[in-house]
N, C-alpha and C positions, 0 to 999 in steps of 0.2 A: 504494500500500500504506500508507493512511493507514488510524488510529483508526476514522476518521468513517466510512470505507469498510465496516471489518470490522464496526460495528458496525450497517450498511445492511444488509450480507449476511446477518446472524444474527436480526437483529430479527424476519423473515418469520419466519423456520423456529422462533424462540421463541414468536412468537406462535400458530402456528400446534400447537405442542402442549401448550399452555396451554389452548388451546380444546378439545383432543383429550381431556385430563384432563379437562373441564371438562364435557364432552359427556357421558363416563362418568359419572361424580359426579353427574349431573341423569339418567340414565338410571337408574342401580341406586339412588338414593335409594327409599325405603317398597318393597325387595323385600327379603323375609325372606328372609335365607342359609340359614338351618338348612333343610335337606331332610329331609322325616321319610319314613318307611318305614313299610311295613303288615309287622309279623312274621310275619301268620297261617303263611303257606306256611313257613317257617324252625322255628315250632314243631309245624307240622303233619308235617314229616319226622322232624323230631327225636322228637314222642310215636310216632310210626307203628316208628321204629325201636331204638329205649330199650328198655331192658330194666326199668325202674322206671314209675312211674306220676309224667309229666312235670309239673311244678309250674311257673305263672306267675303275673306282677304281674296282676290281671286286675280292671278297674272303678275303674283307679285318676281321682281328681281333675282335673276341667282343669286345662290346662298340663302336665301329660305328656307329652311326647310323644316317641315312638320315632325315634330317628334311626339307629339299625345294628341288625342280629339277624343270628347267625351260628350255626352248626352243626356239626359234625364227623361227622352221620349221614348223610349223603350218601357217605363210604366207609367206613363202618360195617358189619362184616357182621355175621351174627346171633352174640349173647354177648357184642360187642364192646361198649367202653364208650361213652356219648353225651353232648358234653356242648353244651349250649346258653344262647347269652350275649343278652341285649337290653340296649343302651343307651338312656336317657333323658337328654332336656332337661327340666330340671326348670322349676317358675315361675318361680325366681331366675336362672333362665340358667345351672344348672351343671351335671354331670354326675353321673347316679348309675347306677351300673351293674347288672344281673343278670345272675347264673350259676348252674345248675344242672347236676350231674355227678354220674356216679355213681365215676368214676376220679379219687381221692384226688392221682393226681399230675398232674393233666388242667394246665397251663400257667393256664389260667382264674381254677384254683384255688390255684395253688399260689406267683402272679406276687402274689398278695393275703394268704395267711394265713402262707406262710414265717416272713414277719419278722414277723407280727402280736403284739402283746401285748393277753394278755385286759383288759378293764374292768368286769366284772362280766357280771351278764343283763337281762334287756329282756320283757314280754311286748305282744307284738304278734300282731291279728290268730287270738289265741287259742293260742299257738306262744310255745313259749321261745328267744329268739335269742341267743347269746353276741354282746357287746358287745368289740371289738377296735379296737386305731388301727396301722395298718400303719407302716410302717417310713417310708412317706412322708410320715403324721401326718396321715392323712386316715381316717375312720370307717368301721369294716365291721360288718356283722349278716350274724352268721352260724347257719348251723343245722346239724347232721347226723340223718338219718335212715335206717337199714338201708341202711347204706355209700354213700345218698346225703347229698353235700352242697347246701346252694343258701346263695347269700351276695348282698348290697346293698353294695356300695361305691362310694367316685367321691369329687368334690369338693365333692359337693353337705351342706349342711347336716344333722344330725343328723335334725332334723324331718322331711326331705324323703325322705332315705335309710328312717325307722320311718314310714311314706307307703307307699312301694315296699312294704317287707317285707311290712307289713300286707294290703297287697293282692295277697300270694301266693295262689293259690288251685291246685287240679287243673285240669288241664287236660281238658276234656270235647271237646274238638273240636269 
């Protein structure tokens, strides 16, 4: 029970997962983590079951790209409210989010304008957006129209955020 011994015994099993790290790290090098998503089908239940005429980012910019789309129309029944989210990676690497809802108290909606303080308005895209910075001091564009709201926030830059907005459009299916 010498040094020299203990230090015989551990040297293998050090080396050996040194190499095991090392194996990985030469495996996932040049693969993109971010997994993107196709929303079609998420805003295709959400227009089919909405009671408003669904609005999305639509033609936006490479570097876009969709990484989550979620829904609440799947146990929607008819009259009930819909509200539908897409996130984006933006070209900076940050995030900017969209929502659309027609229920004022929808979690989507309300996780973001709560605590929001106005900064004036914004025309984008042909559409007047109120300019807000949320309580976590990150940028929202928002809009209301006939008890629907649709709003852009996240961490992603001003530019990147009136990017998103501006490329709201109807949804034709």
């Amino acid at each position: 029970m010498s040094a020299t011994n203990m230090i015989r015994s551990l040297a293998p099993l050090v080396l050996i997962c040194l190499g095991l790290v090392g194996w990985m790290a030469a495996k996932n090098s040049g693969v993109d983590p971010v997994r993107e998503v196709d929303p079609a089908s998420t805003v295709q239940l959400a227009a089919a079951r909405a009671g408003y005429p669904v609005v999305v980012p639509a033609g936006l910019p490479e570097g876009y790209r969709p990484t989550s789309a979620r829904t609440d129309a799947g146990t929607a029944g008819a009259g009930d409210p819909v509200t539908l989210e897409i996130g984006y990676l933006t070209p900076s690497e940050e995030f900017a989010g969209f929502a659309v809802s027609d229920d004022a108290r929808a979690p989507a909606v309300t996780a973001v304008l709560d605590d929001a303080r106005q900064q004036g308005t914004v025309d984008l895209g042909g559409q007047t957006w109120t300019r807000s910075t949320t309580g976590r001091g990150e940028t929202v564009l928002w809009r209301e129209d006939a008890g629907v709201t649709v709003l852009v926030t996240g961490s992603a830059g001003e530019g990147e955020l009136e990017t998103v907005a501006a490329a709201v459009r109807p949804y034709s299916g």
